[in-house]
N, C-alpha and C positions, 0 to 999 in steps of 0.2 A: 415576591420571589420571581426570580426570571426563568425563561422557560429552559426545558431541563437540555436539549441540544447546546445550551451557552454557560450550563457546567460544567464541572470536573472534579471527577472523583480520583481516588489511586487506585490501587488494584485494593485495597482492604475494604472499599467504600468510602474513606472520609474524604474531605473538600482537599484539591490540589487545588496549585494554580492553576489559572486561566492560560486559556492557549489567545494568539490571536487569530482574526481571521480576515480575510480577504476571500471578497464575495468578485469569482472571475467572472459571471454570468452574467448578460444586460435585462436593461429592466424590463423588458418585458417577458423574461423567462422567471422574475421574481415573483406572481403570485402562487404558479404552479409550486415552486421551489418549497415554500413558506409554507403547502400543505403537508410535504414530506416532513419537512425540518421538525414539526410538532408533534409527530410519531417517532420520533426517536427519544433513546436517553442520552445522558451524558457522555463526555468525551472519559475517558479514563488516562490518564497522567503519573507516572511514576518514575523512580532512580533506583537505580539497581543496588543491590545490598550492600555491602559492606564486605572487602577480600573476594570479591568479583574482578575480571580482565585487568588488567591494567595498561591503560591505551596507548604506553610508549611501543609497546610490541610491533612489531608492521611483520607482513602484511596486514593489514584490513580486512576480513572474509567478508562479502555480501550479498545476500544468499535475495533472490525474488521467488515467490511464489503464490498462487492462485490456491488458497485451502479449503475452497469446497465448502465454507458456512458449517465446519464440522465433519464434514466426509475426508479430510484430510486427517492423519495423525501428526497433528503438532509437536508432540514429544520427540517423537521418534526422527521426523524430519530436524528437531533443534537439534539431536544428538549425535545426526548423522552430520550434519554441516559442523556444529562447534569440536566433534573429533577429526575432520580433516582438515582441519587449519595447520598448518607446518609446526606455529610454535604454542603450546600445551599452553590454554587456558587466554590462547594469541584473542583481540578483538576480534567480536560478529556483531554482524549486523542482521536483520532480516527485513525485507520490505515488502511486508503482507495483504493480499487481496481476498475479499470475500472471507474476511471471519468473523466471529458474532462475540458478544456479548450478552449476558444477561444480567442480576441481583438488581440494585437500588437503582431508584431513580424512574425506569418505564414510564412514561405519562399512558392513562390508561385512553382507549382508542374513541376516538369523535367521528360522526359522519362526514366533519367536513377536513379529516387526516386524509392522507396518502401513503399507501406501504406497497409493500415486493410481494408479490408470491413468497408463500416459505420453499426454502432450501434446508432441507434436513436429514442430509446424507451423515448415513454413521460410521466410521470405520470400522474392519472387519476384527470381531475380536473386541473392540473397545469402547466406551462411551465416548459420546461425543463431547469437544472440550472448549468450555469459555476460555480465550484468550486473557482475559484480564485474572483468573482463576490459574491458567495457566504460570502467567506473569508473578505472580504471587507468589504461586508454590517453589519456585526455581531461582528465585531472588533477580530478577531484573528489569531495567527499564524499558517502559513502556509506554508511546505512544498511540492510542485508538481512536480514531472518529468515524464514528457511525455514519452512514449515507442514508440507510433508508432502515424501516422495519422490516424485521422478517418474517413476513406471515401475519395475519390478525387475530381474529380468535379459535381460530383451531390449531392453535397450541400452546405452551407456554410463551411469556414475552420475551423479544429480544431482538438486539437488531443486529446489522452487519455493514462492515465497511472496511476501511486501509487500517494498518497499522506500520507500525515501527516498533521490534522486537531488540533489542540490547545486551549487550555483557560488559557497555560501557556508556556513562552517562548520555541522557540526551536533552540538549539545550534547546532553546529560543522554541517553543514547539508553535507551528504553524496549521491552520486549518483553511485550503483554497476549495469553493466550491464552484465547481468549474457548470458552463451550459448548461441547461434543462432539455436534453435529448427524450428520455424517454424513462430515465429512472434517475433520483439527485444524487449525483455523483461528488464526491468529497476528497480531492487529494491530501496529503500529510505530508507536515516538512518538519524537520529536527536537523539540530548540528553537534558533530562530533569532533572532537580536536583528537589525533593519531600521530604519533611518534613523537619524538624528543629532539631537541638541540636544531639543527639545520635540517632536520629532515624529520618536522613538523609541518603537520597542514589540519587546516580547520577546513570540514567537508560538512555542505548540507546535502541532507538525504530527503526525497520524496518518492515519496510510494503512491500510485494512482491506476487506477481501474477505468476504462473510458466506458462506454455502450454498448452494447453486439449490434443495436438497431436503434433505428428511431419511433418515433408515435409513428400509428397506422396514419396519421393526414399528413406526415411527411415522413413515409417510406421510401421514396426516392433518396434522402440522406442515409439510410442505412450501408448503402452504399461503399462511405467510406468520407461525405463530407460532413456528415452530423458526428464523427470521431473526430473528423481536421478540426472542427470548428470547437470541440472540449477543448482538445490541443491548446489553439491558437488562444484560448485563454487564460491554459496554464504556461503558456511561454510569456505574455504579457506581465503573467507576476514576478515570474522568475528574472525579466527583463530588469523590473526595477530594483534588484540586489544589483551591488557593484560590481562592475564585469570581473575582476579578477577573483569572486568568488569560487571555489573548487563546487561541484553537484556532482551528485551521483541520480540518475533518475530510473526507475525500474519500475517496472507494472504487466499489468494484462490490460495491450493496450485493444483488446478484440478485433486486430487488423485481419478478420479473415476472409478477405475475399483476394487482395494484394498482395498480403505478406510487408515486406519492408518498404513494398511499391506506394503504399497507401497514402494520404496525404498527411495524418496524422503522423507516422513513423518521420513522414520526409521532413515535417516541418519541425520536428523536434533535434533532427541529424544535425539542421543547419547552426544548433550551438553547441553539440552534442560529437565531438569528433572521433571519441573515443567510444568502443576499440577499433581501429584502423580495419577486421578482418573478422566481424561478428558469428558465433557460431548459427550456421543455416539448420541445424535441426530441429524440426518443430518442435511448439511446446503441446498441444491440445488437438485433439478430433473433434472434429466439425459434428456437431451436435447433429446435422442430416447426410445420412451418407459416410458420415465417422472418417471423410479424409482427414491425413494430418495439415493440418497448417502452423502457423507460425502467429501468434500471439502474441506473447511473453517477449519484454525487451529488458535490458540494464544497458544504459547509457550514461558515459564517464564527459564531465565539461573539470581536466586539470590542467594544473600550472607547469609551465616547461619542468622536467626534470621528473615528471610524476606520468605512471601510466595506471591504464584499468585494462580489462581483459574479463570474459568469463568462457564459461563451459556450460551445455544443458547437462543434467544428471539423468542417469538414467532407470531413475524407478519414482514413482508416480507418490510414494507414499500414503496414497488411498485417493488421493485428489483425481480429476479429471484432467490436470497440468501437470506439466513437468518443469521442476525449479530449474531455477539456474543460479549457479553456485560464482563468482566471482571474486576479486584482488583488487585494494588498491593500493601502490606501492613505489618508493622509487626508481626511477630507470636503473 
């Protein structure tokens, strides 16, 4: 049997298909990578039910957010985003950082694994909630891969990483694992076709979380070049899709010392043109000091005749982020 990072389950538990994968990191960040990788479970893989969205609708809602590993309310965030859509029951999308998963699959932990600190922020009022549980319960699709475990054995198993949250199918599903900074980071890609007739477009989506820092023997990258450098690997994959591909890219890309100055943000702009006039309100407080900065991106790469645009929201829904809510649609 293969090891449990290169299955796929659906949200019920049973075998999905495989996702593929593209390894962005060079080799010599691959043995460290390969300790992580065998502390995690499976990817989780799913399609949304049946009399769910129907994707001729546009706009497109595209909500990013940073969920806190459970300190965020997931529910409450999906029902704030999919009831401000203009059209009732219109496509969402969500492109999720820091959530977990737990049930089947866990490989149990070795000395010679690698995992995260746990994060196990509870929202106020509510249990903490598995995404793929989540997914389930609410009929839709689902893209998850795990980046790292969360926590070892001082508590229950489970790990955390990106996902891609749905109200309309999601194809070709993608798994990049970008540089070995300091924790194995795992972007997600999936594609959704939106609208009908001539004003139809097939859009991939990737959701990615970069670093805050580097190892302590190259703290000097924490900087701002050990995030250029995840970057610069997830543009290389994204490079070899055909240029007239539509992306949408969002994340917590941890630019907090820069802001959009950073080299990670700048290098992603350069394919990334859209929106023309990005909202400056920060997404997060700086973990020392608790200034605001600026984290959180959604970056639009469309075809003439096509725009993207977003907004931050302005309540945290338990997270330490604040989403940002976006459109894509035509001029």
């Amino acid at each position: 049997m293969s090891e449990a990072w290169l299955q796929s389950l659906d949200a019920h538990g049973r075998p999905s298909p495989a996702v593929s994968w593209e390894i962005a990191a060079p080799l010599g960040d691959r043995p460290e990578l390969y300790r992580w990788r065998r502390a995690v479970g499976p990817v989780r893989y799913c399609q949304v039910a049946d009399g769910a969205a129907a994707p001729s609708e546009l706009p497109l809602a595209v909500a990013v957010w940073n969920a806190r590993t459970g300190g965020g309310a997931i529910r409450a965030f999906w029902k704030h985003v999919a009831e401000a859509h203009p059209v009732r029951g219109g496509p969402v999308v969500a492109l999720l950082q820091e959530v977990f998963a737990s049930g089947p699959g866990l490989p149990a932990l070795a000395p010679d694994m690698a995992w995260a600190e746990r994060i196990a922020d509870r929202p106020k009022d509510r249990e903490r909630t598995d995404l793929a549980a989540f997914c389930r319960d609410e009929g839709l699709s689902l893209l998850y891969v795990p980046s790292m475990r969360n926590g070892g054995d001082d508590g229950p198993p489970e790990d955390r990483g990106n996902a891609i949250v749905a109200n309309v199918p999601l194809a070709t599903p993608w798994a990049v694992e970008l540089p070995f900074e300091r924790q194995r980071r795992v972007a997600v890609m999936a594609d959704v076709v939106v609208g009908s007739g001539t004003e139809s477009l097939k859009l991939t989506l990737c959701s990615a979380h970069l670093d805050n820092r580097s190892r302590w023997r190259a703290a000097w990258r924490s900087l701002g070049l050990g995030r250029r450098r995840q970057m610069a690997g997830l543009m290389a994959v994204l490079r070899r899709r055909p240029r007239g591909d539509a992306i949408v890219l969002g994340g917590d890309f941890n630019t907090w010392l820069r802001g959009r100055r950073e080299g990670a943000y700048k290098l992603a702009r350069r394919r990334f043109a859209q929106p023309a006039n990005p909202d400056p309100a920060p997404t997060h407080h700086f973990e020392i000091g608790g200034w605001p900065r600026l984290s959180d991106h959604l970056l639009f790469r469309l075809p003439p005749g096509w725009r993207g645009d977003y907004k931050r929201l302005d309540q945290t829904f338990g997270s330490d982020h604040y989403p940002l809510l976006g459109t894509v649609e035509p001029e």
